[in-house]
C-alpha positions in Angstrom: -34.4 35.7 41.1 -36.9 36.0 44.1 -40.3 34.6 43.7 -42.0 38.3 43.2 -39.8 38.7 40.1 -40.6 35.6 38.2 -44.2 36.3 38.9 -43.8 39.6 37.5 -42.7 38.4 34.4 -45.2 35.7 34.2 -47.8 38.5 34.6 -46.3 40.6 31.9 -45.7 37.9 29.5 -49.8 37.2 29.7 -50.9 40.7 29.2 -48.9 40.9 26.0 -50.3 37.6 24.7 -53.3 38.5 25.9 -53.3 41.9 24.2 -55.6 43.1 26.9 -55.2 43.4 30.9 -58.7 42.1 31.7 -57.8 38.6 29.7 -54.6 39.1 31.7 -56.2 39.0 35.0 -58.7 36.4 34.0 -56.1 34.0 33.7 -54.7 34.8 36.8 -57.6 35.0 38.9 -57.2 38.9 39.6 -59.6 41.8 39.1 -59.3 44.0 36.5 -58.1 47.4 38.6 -55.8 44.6 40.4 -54.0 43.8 37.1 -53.9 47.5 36.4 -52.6 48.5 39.2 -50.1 46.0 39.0 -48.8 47.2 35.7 -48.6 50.9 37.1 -46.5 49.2 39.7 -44.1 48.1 36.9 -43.6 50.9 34.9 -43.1 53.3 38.3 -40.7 50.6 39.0 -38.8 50.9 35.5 -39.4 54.4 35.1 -40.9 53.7 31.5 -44.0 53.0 29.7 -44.7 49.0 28.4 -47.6 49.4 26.8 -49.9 52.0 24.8 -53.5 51.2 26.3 -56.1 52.2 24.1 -60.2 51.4 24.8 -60.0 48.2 23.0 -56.5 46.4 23.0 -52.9 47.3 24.4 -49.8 47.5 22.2 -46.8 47.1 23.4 -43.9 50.2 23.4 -40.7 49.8 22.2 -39.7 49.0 25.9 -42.3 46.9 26.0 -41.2 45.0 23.6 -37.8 44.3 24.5 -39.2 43.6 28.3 -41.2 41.0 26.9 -38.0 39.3 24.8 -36.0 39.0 27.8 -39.0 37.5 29.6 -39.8 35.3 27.4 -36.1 33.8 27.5 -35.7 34.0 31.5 -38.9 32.1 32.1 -37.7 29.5 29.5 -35.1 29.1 31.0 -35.9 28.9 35.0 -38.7 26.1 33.4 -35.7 24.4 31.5 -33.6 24.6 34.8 -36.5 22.9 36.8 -37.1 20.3 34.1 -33.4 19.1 34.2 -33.5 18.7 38.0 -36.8 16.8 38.0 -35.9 14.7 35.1 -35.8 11.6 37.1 -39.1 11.8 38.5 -41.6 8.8 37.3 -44.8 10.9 36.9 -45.0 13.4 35.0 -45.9 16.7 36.1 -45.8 20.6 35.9 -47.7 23.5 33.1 -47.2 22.1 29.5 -48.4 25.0 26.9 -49.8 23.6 24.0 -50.7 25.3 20.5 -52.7 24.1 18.0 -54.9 25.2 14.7 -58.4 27.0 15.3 -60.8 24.3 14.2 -58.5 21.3 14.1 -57.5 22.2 17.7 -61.2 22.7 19.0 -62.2 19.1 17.6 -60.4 16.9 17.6 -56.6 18.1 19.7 -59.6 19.4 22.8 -60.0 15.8 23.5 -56.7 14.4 23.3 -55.5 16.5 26.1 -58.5 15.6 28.1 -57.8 11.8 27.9 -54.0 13.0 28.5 -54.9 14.3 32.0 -57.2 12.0 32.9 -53.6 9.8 33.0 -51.2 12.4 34.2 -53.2 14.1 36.3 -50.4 15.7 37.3 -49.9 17.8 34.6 -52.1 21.4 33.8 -52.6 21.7 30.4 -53.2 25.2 28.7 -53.8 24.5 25.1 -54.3 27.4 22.7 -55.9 27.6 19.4 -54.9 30.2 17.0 -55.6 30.5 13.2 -51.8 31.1 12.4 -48.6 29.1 13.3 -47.3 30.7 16.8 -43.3 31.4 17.1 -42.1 28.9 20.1 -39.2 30.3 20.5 -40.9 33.9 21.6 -44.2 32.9 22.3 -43.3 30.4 25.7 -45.5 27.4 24.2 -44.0 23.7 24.7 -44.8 22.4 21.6 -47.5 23.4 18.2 -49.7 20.8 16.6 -50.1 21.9 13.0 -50.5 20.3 9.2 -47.7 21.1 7.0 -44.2 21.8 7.5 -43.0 25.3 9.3 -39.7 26.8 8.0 -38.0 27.3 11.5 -34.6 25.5 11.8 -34.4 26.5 15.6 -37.4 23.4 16.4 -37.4 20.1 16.5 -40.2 18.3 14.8 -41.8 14.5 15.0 -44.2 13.6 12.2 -47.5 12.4 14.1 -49.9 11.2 10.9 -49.2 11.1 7.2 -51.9 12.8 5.7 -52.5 13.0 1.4 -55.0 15.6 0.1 -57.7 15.3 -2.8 -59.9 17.1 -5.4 -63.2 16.1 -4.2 -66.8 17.0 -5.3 -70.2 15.6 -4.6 -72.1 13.6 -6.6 -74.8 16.0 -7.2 -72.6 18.8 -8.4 -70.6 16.2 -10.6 -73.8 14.7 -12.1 -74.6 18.9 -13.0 -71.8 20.0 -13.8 -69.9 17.0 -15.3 -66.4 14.9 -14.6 -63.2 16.9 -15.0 -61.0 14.3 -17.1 -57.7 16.4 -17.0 -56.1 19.5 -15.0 -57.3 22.2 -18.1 -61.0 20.7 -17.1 -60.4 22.9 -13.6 -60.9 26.1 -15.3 -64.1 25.4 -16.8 -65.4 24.1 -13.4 -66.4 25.5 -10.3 -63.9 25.6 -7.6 -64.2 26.4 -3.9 -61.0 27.9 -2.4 -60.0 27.4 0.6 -57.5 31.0 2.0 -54.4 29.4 4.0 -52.2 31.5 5.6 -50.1 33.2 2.6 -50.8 30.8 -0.1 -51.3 32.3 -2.8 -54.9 32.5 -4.1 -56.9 30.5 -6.9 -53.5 28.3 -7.5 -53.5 24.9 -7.2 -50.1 22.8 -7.6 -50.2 19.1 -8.7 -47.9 15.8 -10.0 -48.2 13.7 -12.2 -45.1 11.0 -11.8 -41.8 13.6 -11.9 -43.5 16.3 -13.7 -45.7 19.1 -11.7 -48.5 21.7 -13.3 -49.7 24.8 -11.9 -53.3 25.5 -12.5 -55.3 28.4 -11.9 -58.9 28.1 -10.3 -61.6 30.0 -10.3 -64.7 30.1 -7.7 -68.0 32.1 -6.2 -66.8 30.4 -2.6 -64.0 31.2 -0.7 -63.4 30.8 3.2 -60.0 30.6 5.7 -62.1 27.7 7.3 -62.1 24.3 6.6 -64.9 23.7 8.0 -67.0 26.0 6.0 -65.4 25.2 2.9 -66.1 21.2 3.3 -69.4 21.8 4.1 -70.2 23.8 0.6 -68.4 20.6 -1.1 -71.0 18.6 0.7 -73.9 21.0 -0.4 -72.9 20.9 -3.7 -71.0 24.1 -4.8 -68.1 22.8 -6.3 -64.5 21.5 -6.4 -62.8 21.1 -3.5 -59.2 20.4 -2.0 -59.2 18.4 1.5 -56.5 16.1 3.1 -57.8 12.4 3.8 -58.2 12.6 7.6 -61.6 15.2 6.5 -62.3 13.5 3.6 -62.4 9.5 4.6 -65.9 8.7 6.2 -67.4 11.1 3.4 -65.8 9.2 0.7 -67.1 6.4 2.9 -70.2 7.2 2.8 -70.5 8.7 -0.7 -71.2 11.8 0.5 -68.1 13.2 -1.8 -66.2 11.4 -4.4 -62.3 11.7 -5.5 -61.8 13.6 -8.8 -58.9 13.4 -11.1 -56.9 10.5 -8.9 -53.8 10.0 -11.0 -53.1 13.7 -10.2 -51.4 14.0 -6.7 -51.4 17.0 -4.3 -48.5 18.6 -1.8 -49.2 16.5 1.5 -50.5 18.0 5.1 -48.9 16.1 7.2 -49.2 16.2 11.0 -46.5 17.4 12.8 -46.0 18.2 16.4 -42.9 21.0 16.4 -40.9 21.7 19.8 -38.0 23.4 21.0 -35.2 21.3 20.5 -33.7 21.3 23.9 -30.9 19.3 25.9 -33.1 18.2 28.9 -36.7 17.7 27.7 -39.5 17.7 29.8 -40.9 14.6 30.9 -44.5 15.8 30.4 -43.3 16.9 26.9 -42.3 13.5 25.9 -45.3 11.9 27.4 -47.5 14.1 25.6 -45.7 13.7 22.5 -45.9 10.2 22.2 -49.6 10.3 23.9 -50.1 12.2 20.7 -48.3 9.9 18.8 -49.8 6.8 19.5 -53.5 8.4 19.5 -53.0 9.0 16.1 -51.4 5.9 15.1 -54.7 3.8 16.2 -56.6 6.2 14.3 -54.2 6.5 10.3 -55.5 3.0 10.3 -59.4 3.7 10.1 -59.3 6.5 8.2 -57.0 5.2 5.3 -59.5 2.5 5.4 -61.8 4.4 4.8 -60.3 5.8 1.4 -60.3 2.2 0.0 -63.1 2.7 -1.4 -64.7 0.8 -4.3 -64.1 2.5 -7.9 -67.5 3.6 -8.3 -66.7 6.3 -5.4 -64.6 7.8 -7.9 -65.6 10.4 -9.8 -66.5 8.7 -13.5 -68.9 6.6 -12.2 -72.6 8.2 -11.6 -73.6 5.8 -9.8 
């Protein structure tokens, strides 16, 4: 495959991730009339029509579509075909695509990678932040940083931070509102619900030992963010579900206290998944365990920080 060719499909693959041709040439340091005209190049080429352009956003035709599968695959491969021949250099180097969650990804993921370049300055980093989990197999991204498990056999994953979750509430909206003593207390209370991908909405799952209970909530609030949703704990609103790594320095702090302890809630662990390839990337692995270790220095201050003295549990008004 000549040079021209690989650049085409690198060009193609953008646009369609893209979803538009002036994002497309953005990234690639083109004008906009040079990406189309580019593009019109293509299809004369093929003889077909990739995409449906529209005012707003292209859509990829059925051709389109399977272009962009077999583009995806050949580019994989020419970068897995590089990565096996350079495997014995020292340093690493090369393009390491990186995807992480929307919030999570802006704060706190943003400046992991710039302290990761700032010792392999070798590598270029694009890191992408996107509010659902991203198929790696079709998508041409290294690796994905994201809480919870994803149900794909075809990666490999490495567990980066254990990471409970917690009802939580303020004192404030406990001392008006009252202490929930057991699960059925829930309904009576006000709940702030937090939307996640396809759970499934006003139901929260607990144990208790070997037995679990399904309870349904109820609330006035309700965001996809996290960030919104912990703030309206803060403010007072109501009961909330977080994992420890947002909850520690406001537990802390006694900005929110820990309801109903003894009742435990599905982890959101941190995983970083990747293709599970022969030959992995040296900047792969060195990001990894970058990631890794980063992590590692920080599970220790935050668990730290929810050992916190028993009147920080709900019970106690302090």
């Amino acid at each position: 495959m000549n040079t021209d060719s690989a650049s085409e499909l690198e060009f193609f693959v953008l646009v369609a991730r893209h979803g538009s041709l002036a994002a497309a040439a953005r990234a690639l340091d083109l004008t906009p009339p040079a990406a189309t005209k580019r593009l019109a190049q293509m299809e004369a080429r093929l003889g077909v029509r990739l995409v449906n352009r529209t005012t707003r956003r292209l859509s990829l035709t059925s051709e389109g579509e399977t272009y962009l599968a077999h583009a995806t695959r050949i580019l994989a491969a020419i970068r897995e075909m590089e990565d096996a021949v350079a495997s014995n250099r020292t340093a690493p180097r090369g393009l390491l695509r990186v995807n992480a969650s929307l919030g999570f990804g802006r704060t706190t993921i943003a400046p992991i990678v710039s302290a990761f370049c700032k010792r392999h300055p070798q590598v270029e980093v694009q890191l992408d932040v996107t509010d659902r989990p991203v198929d790696l197999v079709e998508s041409g991204y290294d690796l994905a940083i994201r809480f919870g498990a994803l149900p794909d056999k075809r990666l490999a994953a490495r567990r980066v931070l254990s990471n409970r979750r917690f009802l939580c509430a303020s004192p404030r909206y406990l001392q008006q509102h009252g202490e929930p003593q057991t699960l059925a207390d829930l309904a009576r209370h006000r709940c702030i619900l937090h939307r996640q991908n396809d759970d499934a909405y006003g139901i929260w799952r607990f144990n208790e030992g070997a037995d679990s209970e399904v309870v349904k909530v109820h609330g006035a609030l309700s965001s996809n963010d996290g960030d919104i949703v912990l703030g309206w704990a803060l403010d007072g609103h109501g009961i909330l579900i977080r994992s420890e790594w947002d909850l520690a320095k406001y537990v802390k702090s006694g900005r929110l206290r820990v309801v109903l302890p003894q009742y435990s809630l599905p982890a959101a662990d941190l995983f970083v998944y990747y293709l599970n390839r022969r030959n992995q990337a040296a900047r792969t692995r060195a990001f990894i365990d970058f990631l890794v270790e980063h992590f590692r220095r920080s599970e220790a201050d935050f668990a730290q920080g929810m050992e916190v003295p028993p009147d920080a549990l709900a019970g106690e008004t302090g």
